[in-house]
C-alpha positions as CSV (number, residue, x, y, z in Angstrom):
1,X,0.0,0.0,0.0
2,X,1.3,3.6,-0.9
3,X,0.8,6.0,1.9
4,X,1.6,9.8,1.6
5,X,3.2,11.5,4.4
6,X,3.9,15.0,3.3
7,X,5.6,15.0,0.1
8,X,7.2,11.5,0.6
9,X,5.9,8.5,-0.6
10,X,6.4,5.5,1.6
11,X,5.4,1.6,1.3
12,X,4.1,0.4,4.4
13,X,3.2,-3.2,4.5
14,X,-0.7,-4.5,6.1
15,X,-1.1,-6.7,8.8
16,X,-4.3,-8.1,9.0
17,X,-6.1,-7.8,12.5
18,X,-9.5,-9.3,13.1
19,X,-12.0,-6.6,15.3
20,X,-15.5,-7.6,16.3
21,X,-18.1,-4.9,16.0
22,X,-21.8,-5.1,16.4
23,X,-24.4,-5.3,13.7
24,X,-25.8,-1.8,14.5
25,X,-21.9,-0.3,14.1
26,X,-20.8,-2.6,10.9
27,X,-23.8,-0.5,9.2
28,X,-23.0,2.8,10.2
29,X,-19.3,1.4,9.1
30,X,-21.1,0.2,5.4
31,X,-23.1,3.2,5.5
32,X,-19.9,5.9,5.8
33,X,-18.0,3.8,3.6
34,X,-20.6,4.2,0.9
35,X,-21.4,7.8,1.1
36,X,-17.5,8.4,1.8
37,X,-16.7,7.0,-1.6
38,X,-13.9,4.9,0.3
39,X,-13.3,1.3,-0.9
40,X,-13.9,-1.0,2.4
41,X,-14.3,-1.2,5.9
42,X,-10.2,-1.4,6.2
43,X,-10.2,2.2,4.6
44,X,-12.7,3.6,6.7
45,X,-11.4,2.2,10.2
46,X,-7.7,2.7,9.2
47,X,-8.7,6.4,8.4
48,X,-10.5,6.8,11.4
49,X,-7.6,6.0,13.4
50,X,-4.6,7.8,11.7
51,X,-7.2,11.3,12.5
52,X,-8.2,9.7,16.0
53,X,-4.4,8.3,17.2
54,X,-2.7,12.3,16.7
55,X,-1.8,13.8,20.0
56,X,-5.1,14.8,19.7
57,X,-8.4,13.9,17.7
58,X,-9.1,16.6,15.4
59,X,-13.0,16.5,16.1
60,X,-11.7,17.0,19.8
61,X,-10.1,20.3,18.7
62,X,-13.2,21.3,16.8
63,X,-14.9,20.8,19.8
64,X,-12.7,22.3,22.4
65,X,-13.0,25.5,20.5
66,X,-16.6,25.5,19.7
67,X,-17.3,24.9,23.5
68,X,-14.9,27.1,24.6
69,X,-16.7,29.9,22.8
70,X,-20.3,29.1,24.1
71,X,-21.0,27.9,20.4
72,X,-21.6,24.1,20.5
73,X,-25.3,24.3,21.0
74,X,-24.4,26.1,17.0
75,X,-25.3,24.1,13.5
76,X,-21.8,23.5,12.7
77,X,-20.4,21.3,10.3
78,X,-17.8,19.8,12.2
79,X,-16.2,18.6,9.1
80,X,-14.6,22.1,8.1
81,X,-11.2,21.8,8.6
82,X,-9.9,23.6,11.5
83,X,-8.8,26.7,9.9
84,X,-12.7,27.0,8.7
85,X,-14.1,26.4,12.1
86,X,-11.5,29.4,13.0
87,X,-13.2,31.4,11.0
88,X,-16.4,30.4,12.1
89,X,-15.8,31.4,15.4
90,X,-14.3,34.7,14.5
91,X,-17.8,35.3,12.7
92,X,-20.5,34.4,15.0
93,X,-18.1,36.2,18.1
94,X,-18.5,38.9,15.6
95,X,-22.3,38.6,15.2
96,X,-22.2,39.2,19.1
97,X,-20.4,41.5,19.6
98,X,-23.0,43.7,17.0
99,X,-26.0,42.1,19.0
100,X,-24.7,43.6,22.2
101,X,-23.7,47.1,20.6
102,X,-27.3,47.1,19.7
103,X,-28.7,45.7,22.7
104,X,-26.8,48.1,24.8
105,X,-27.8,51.2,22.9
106,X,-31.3,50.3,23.1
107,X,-31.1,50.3,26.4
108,X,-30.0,53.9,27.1
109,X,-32.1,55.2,23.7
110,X,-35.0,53.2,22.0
111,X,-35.6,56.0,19.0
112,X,-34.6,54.2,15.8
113,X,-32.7,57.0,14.2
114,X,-30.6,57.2,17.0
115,X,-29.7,53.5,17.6
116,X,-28.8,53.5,13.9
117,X,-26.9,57.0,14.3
118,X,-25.0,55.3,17.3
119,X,-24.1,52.0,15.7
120,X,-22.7,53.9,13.2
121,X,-20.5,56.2,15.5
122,X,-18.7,52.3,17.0
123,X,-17.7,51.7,13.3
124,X,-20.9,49.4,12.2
125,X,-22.4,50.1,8.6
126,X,-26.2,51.5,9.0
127,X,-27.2,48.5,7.0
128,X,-25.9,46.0,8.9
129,X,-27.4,47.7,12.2
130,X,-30.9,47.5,10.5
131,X,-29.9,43.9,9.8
132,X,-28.7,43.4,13.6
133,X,-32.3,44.8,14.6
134,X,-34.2,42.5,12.7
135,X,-32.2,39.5,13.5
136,X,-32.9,40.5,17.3
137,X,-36.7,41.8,16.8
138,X,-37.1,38.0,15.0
139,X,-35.1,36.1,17.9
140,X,-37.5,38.0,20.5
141,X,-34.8,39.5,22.2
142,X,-36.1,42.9,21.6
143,X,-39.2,44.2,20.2
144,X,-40.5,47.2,18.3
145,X,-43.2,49.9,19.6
146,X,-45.2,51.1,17.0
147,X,-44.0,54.3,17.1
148,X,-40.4,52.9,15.8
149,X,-39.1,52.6,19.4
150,X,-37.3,49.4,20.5
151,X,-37.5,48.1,23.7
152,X,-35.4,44.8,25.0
153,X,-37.6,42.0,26.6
């Protein structure tokens, strides 16, 4: 078997080892093998451990950082490669930090014009406070007076 480490091509000759797995686990095994376009079982497991057997899993990074960040509760596709989930991150931590620019303001000044006239002052686009709004006025977090005052809940 040809295995690539780096840029170097090395030969690395199979032992065979015989592993017992339950029914319910061989078909998740046949199912990722299928949809993972791999070739066999012996592909999938021996792939499986190379990312598992690092100093650390990878999908244990992925989740170390999402959880450290309050974002695992978060639709993420764990299968980003880390650099991606990084990115992520930096996004959404983003996101919040404009949700709580807005949410603060409101609380010292519900008048629309101003919120937006404040938002702009910290260095966020008009647009993408009227965005920020929204997103909070459909999340329930805040909620608008007829009068186009915002009040949080």
């Amino acid at each position: 078997m040809s295995n690539h480490d780096g840029d170097v091509m090395t030969t690395t000759r199979k032992y065979p080892v015989s592993i017992g797995f339950t029914y319910e686990l061989l078909q998740k095994i046949d199912d990722k093998v299928e949809s993972s376009g791999l070739k066999s079982r012996s592909q999938l497991v021996e792939k499986i451990l190379r990312e598992n057997l690092d100093d650390e899993c990878i999908q244990c990074q992925k989740m170390e950082k999402l959880s450290v960040n309050n974002m695992l509760s978060l639709p993420v596709d764990l299968g980003l490669p880390m650099p991606k989930i990084d990115d992520y991150i930096a996004e959404r931590l983003e996101v919040r930090s404009r949700e709580k620019i807005v949410l603060d303001i409101i609380n010292h000044d519900s008048k629309l014009e101003n919120i937006l006239e404040r938002v702009e002052h910290l260095g966020v686009p008009r647009e993408i406070g009227i965005m920020v709004i929204d997103r909070l006025c459909r999340s329930g977090l805040i909620f608008q007076h007829p009068k186009n005052q915002f009040y949080t809940t």
